[in-house]
N, C-alpha and C positions, 0 to 999 in steps of 0.2 A: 193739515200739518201746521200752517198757522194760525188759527185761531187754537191747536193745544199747545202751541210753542209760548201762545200770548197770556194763556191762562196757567201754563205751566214756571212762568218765567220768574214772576213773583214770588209764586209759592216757594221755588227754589232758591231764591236768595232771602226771603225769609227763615225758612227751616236751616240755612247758611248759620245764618244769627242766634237762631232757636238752640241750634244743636252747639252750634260753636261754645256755646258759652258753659255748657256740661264738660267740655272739654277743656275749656278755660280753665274753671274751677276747679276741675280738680289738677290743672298744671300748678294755679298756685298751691293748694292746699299739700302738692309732694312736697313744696318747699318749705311744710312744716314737719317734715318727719316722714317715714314706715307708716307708723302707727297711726296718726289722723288719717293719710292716706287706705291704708286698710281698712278703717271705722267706716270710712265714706263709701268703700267699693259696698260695704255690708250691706248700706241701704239701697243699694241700685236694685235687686230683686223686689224687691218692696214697692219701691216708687214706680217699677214696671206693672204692680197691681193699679196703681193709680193711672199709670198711662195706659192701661188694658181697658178702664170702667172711659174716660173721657174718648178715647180714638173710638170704641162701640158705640158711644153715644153719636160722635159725630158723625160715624155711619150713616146710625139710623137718620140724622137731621139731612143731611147728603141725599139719601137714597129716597127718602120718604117728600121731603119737600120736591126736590127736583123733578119728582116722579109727577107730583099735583101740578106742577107750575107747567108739565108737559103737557097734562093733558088739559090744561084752561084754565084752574081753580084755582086762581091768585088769594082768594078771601080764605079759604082753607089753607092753604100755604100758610097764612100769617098765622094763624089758631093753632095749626102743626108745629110751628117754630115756634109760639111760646110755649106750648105745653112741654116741649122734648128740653128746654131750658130751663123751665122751671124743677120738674124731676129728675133731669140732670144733676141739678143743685145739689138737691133733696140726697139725692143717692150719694153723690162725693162725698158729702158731710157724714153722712153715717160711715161711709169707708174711712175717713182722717179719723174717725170716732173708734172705732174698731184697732187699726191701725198702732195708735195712740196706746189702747190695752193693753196689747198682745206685745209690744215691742222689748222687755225682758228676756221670753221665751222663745220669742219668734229669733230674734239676733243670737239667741245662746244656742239654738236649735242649727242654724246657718255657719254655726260654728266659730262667733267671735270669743275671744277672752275676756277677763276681767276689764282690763286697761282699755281694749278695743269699746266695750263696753257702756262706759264710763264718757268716753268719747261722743259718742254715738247719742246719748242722752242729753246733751248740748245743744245736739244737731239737728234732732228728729223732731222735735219740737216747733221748733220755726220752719221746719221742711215744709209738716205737714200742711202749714196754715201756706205756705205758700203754693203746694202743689195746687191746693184746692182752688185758691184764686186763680191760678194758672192754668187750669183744669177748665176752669169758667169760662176765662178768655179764650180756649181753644174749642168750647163748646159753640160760643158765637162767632169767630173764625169759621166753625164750619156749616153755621146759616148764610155768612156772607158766600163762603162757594157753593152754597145750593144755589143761590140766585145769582151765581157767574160773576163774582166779582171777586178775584185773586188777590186782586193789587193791595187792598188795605189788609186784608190779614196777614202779606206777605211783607209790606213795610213796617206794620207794629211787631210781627216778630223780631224784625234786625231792629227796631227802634229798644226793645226791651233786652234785647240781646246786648247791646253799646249801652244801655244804662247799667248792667249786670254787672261789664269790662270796667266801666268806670268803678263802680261801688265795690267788688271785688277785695282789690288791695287795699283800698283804704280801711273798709270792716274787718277785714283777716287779720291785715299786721297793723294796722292801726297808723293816724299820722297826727304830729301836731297834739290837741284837744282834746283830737278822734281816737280813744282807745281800740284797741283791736281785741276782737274776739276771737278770733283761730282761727278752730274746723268751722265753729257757729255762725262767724261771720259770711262765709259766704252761704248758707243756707238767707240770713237773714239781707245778702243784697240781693238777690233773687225775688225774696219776699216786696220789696220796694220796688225793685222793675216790673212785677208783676202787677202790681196794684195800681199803678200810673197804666200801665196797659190795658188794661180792666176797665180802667175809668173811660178812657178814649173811646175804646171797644163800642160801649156800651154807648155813651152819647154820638158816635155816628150809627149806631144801629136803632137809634129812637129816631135821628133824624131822617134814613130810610124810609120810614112807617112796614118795618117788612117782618112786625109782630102785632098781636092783636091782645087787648085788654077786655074782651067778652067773649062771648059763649066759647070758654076753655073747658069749664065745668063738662057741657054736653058734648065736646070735642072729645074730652079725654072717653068717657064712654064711648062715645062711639068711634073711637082710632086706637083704644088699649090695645088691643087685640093684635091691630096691622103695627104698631110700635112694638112691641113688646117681641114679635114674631119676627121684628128685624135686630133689634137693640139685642136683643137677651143671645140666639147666635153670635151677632157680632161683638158682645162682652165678651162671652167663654169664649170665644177665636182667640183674641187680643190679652184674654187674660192668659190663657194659657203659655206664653212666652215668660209670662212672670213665675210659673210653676216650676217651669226648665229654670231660669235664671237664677232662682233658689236652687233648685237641685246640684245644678252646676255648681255654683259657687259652695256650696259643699262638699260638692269634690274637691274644687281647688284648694278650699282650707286646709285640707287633709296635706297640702305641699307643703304649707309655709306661708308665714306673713307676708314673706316679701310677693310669692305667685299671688295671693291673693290684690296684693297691689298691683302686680302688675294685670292681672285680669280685668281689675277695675278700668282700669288706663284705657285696656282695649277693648271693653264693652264701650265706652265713649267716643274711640276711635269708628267701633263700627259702625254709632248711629250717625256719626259726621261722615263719613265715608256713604251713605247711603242716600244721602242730600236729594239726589236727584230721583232717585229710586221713592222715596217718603212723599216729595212733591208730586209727582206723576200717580200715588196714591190717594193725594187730595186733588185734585183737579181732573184725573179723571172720571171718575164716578157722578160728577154730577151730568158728565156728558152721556154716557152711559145707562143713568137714570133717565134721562129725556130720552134716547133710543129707545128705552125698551117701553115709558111711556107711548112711544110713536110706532114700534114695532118696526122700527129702522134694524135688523141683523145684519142688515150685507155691512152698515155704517161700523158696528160694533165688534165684527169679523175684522174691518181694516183698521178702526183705532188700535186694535189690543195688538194684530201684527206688527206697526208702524214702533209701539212701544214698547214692546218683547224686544225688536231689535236695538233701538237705542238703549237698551237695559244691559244688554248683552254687550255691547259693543263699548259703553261710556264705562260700563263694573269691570271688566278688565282690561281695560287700558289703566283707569284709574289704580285700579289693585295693584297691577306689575309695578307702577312707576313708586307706589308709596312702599311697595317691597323693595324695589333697589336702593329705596332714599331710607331704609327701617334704622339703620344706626345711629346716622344725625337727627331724623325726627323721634328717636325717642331720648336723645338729649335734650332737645328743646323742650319735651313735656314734661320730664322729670326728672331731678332733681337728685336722683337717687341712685349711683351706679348699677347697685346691684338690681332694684327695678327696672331699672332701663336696659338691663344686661337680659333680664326674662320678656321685657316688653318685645326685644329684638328677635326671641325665640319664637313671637308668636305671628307677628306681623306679617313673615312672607309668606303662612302658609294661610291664613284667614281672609287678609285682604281679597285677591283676585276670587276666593268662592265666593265673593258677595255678587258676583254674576248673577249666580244663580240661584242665592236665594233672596233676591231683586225680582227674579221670575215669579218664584213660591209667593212674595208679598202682594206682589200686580195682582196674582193670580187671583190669590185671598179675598183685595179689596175691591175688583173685578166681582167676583162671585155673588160678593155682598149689594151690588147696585144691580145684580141682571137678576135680581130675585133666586138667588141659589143658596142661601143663608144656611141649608144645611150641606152642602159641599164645601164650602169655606171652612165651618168651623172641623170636617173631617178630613180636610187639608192641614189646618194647624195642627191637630193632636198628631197626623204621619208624620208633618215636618219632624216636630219637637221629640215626640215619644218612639218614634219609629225608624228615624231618621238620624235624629241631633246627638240624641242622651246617649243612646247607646254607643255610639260610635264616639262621644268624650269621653265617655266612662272609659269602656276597654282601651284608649287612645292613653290615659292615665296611668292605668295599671302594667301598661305593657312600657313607655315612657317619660314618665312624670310632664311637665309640664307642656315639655314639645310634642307629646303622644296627643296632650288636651287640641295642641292649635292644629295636627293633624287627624284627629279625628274630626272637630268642627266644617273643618274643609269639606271633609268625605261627605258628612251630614247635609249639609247647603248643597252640595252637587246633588246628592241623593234626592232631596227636595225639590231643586230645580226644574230637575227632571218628570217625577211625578206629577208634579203643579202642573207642568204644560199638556201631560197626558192627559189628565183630567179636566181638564181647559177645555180640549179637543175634543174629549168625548160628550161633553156637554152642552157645548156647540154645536156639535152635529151639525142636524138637519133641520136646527132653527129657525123661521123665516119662511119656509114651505110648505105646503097647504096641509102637509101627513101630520106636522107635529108644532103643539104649544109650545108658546114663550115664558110656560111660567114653572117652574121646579114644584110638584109634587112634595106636600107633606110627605113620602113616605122616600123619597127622593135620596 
């Protein structure tokens, strides 16, 4: 319990920082209007492809190093971390590239207007070059917790997170000298905290030595296979939230501007709200990699109960309290009656399901470190497609915006549930002489 509270501790006031600051941003950016606000929710689906490609990456660097370093092969470890870094790169870039094309039909398709539009084109631009760097940074972030060290990835998040808070207002409304850019500007202080992050990142992980600058060439041959077989599930897992996140957000259009803003609000609400849920996602898998490197299951049986409960127990206490507090705290975030009047509609009934789909996420990123890479990713599509969608949609139709926060509810319980079923059944008989530790291709 203490050595995951020690390596869990960091990470969660990092991701504090990390996420605050999505939240920040767009608290100032209500105080430029509806409609910047709207333009900004548009690209949250989008940028969840981008956090879909980087959080699989750092799966596979999670799962894959931690895994070598368990069973002895520290020289291999290094060979493994640069090459999952290097084609990391490779891959982000072509997505900002893509990204970049498509953003016309892609935003018109998701349902924005002309005006929203027009907004959006200001924005996307700086976004992308900053997700990518920031994409980077969170790729080596998760070499440093393969090799158990929390603490630095977890204070350069809250270090980039306060330089964001800073840069912020002054880029948006401008001060002094300093003109202000709008919506663009907080895209482009983002961009500056990231890059200072990057930098740092990068020269304590050369001073490490815990990457190697030879035989990558014959590494990647001879580890495509085992990356690719963990990376490429754990992409489509993580991307698929961005599939829903479009979908959804096209229902919501279908309300009105103003739900659309408010949706935006509370997608940023949920990923700060899950603080602890996100961090216990990165820290424990590299412990669970070294388990199943070790064939430790009794070990991996009590980490995942120890943390099922505090998931369950921290998501709704937290939920109830931020649903009694939903009036005042969404004055504080915006700016904008009538937003904050729909924000208010959505918040008591979303928050507390984040119990349970805190469970679905563990479950997920669990799956992905005990070698189950195809039970993960057939967990995400129940969640999303079996679970989520439907149950927003008809939640919509039947009504409007507070149908969307009650059906989401039902979705994440629905998830919850199933996650842990299939947790159980998985587990089994793990560990005993009848049956293997490793998931079947057919699996």
């Amino acid at each position: 319990m203490s050595r995951l509270w020690r390596s869990t501790l960091p990470m969660t006031i990092g991701i504090m920082g990390l996420l605050g600051f999505n939240l920040v941003d767009a608290a100032f950016v209500s105080r430029l209007g509806t409609a910047p606000l709207a333009a900004q929710s548009f690209t949250f689906p989008l940028t969840f492809l981008i956090i879909g490609v980087q959080v699989g990456m750092g799966i596979a660097i999670a799962a894959i190093v931690s895994r070598t370093l368990g069973a002895g092969e520290d020289a291999r470890a290094r060979r493994l971390g640069s090459v999952v870094v290097l084609v990391s790169g490779g891959l982000l870039a072509l997505l900002m590239v893509g990204l970049w094309l498509i953003r016309a039909p892609a935003f018109h398709l998701l349902g924005a207007n002309d005006q929203e539009l027009s907004l959006i084109e200001q924005y996307w631009g700086p976004w992308l070059v900053a997700s990518w760097v920031g994409a980077m940074a969170y790729v080596l972030y998760s070499l440093f917790r393969a090799h158990g060290n929390t603490r630095l990835p977890g204070v350069m998040m809250l270090v980039t997170s306060l330089l964001n808070l800073a840069l912020d207002p002054l880029l948006i409304f401008g001060l002094g000298p300093v003109p202000g850019f709008g919506l663009a500007g907080a895209a482009w202080a983002t961009l500056i905290a990231f890059v200072i992050g990057l930098m740092v990142t990068t020269f304590k992980l050369l001073q490490e030595e815990w990457i190697a600058v030879q035989g990558l060439v014959q590494e990647w041959r001879d580890s495509w296979r085992q990356l690719t077989g963990i990376a490429a599930p754990a992409i489509l897992s993580q991307m698929m939230p961005a599939v829903s996140a479009m979908l959804v957000t096209a229902i919501v259009a279908t309300l009105g501007q103003t739900q659309v803003a408010a949706w935006g609000i509370a997608c940023r609400l949920e990923t700060f709200s899950l603080i602890v849920v996100l961090a216990l996602t990165m820290s424990l898998p590299p412990w669970l990699g070294r388990c199943y490197g070790a064939g430790r299951w009794q070990e991996v049986r009590r980490l995942m109960n120890l943390v099922a409960r505090i998931v369950i127990i921290w998501q709704l206490v937290l939920g109830v309290v931020v649903a009694l507090l939903a009036v005042p705290l969404s004055r504080l975030l915006v700016g904008n009656e009538e937003v904050g009047a729909a924000l208010v509609l959505l918040i008591p009934w979303m928050l507390p399901s984040y119990a349970f789909l805190g469970i679905c996420m563990l479950v997920v990123s669990a799956a992905n470190a005990l070698g189950w890479p195809l039970r993960a990713t057939l967990l995400s599509f129940l969640r999303l497609f079996v679970c989520f969608l439907p149950a927003v949609w008809l939640g919509a139709e039947l009504d409007g915006l507070r149908g969307v926060a009650i059906g989401a509810a039902i979705g994440n319980l629905l998830a919850g549930i199933v996650a842990w079923r299939l947790y159980r059944q998985a587990i089994g008989g793990l560990g005993k002489p009848s049956r293997g530790p490793v998931e079947s291709a057919t699996a």
